[in-house]
N, C-alpha and C positions, 0 to 999 in steps of 0.2 A: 686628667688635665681639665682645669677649667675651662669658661668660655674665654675667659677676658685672656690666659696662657695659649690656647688655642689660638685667638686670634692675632697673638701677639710674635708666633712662631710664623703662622699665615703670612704677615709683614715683613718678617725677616726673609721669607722664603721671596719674596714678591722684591724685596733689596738688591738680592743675591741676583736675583732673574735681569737688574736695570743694570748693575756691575758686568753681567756678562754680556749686555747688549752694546755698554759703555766700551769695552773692549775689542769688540767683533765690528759693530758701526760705529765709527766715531761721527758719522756725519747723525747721529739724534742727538740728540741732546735736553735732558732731562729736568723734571721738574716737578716738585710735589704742589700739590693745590689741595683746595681744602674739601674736605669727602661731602657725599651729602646725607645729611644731618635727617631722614625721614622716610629713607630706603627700608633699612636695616638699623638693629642696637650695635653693631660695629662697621665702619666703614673706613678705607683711605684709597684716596687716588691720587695718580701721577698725570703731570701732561707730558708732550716730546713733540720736539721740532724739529724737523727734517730739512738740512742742509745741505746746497750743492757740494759734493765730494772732492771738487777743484777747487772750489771759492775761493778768492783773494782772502785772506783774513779781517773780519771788520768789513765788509761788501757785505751789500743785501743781498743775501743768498738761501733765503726761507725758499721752499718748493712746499711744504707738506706739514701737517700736524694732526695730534692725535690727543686720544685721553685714555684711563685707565682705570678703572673705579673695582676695587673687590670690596664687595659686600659678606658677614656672615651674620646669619639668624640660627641660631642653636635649635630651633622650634621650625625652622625650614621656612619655606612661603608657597603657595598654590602656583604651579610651572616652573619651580626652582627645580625640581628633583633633587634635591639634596642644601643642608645648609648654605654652601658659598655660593654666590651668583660673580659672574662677573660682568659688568659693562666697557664695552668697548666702543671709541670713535675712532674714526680715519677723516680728515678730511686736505684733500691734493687740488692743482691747478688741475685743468683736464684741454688738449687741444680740441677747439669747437670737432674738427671732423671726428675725432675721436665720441666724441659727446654726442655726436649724432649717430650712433651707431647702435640697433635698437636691441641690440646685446649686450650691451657696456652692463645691464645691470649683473646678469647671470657670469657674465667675467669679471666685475666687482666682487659679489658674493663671490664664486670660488676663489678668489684670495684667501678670504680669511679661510674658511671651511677646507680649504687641501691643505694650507700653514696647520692649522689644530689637526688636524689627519696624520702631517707627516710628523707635527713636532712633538705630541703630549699623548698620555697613554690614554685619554679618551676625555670624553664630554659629553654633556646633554642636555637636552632643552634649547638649543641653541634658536636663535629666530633674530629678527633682524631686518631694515632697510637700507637699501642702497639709492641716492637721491644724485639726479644730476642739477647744478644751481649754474642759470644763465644769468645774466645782469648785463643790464643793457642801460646806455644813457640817454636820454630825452632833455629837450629843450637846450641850455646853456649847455649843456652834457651828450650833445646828440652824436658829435663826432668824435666819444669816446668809443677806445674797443671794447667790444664784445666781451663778456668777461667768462669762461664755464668753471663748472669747477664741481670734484666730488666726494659726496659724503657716504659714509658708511657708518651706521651705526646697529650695532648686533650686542646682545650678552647669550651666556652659556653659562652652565655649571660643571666646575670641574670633578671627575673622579676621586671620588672621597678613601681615604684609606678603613677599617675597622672599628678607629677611635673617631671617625666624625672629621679628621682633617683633612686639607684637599692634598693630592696629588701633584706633584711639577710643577709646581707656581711656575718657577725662573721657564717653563717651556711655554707654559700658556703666555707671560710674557714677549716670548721669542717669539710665538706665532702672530700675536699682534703687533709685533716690530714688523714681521716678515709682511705683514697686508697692506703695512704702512708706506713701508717700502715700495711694494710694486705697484701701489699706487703709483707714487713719486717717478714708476719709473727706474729704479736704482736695482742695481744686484748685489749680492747674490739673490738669487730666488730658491723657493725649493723644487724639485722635479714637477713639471707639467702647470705651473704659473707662468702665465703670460705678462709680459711689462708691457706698460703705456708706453710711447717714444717722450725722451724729458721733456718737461715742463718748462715753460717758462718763469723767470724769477718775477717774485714782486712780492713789494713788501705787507707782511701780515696786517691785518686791518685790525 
């Protein structure tokens, strides 16, 4: 198989992975965006917004959002371990106490890292930050609220089969569903993830 068949089976596999997350949460909700053009010679990424599970229909009811990016180089890259990388975002509201809490990051990271443990036959290279973002208003803005909120951004390389192609897309999908998730707060989770208590709504900026 070539590269451009390889990568193109890659996408199908990475399809199938948003159809059964479309199935399982309906409260994401999906969205291709355009890959970036200098990573890698093939790229496509998805975004997903995460919805209160009650929400009135048509209500601003965003809590949470993400992104998805799989890259492959046939030729690999230095800290890839293998052709395909994948990039991942998370970004949730976070309640201030929460956000004060000087764990949050090591409980952010194991989101994602037990999600790819429990969901995909394996991974590597993984690495990654976890950011907590305060905003705060001053002057004409001074007696706005406190705003926190957190980001997660990590990639990894999936287990590649014989011929060069990865492993479980649709799972590595599911496990960055699943971080995105408990960011937000929302269940199910997988064994031994902890959720934040919900979020408050507000509209995506």
């Amino acid at each position: 198989m070539d590269a451009a068949a390889t990568f193109r089976s890659a996408v199908s596999d990475l399809s199938a992975g948003m159809d059964q997350q479309r199935e399982s949460r309906p409260e994401i909700a999906f969205d291709d965006q355009p890959p970036p053009r200098k990573l890698a010679p093939y790229a496509a990424a998805i975004g997903a917004t995460v919805n209160e599970p009650s929400a009135v229909p048509d209500a601003d009811t965003e809590i949470g959002w993400g992104s998805f990016v799989l890259l492959y180089d046939p030729a690999g890259q230095d800290g890839w371990g293998g052709p395909f990388r994948m990039i991942a975002y998370v970004r949730a509201e976070l309640d201030p106490e929460i956000a004060a809490d000087p764990l949050i990051g090591q409980v952010g990271w194991s989101w994602l890292t037990e999600a790819l443990d429990t969901r995909t036959a394996g991974y590597r290279q993984v690495s990654g930050t976890v950011t907590r973002v305060v905003t705060e208003g001053f002057g004409a803005k001074e007696g706005q609220p406190v705003d926190t909120e957190f980001e997660l951004r990590a990639s990894w390389s999936p287990v590649t089969t014989s011929t060069g192609a990865p492993r479980d897309l649709d799972r590595h999908i599911a496990a960055w569903c699943d971080a995105l998730c408990a960011a937000c707060g929302l269940p199910p989770l997988p064994p031994g993830v902890s959720a934040l208590r919900p979020p408050r709504s507000r509209r995506r900026p």
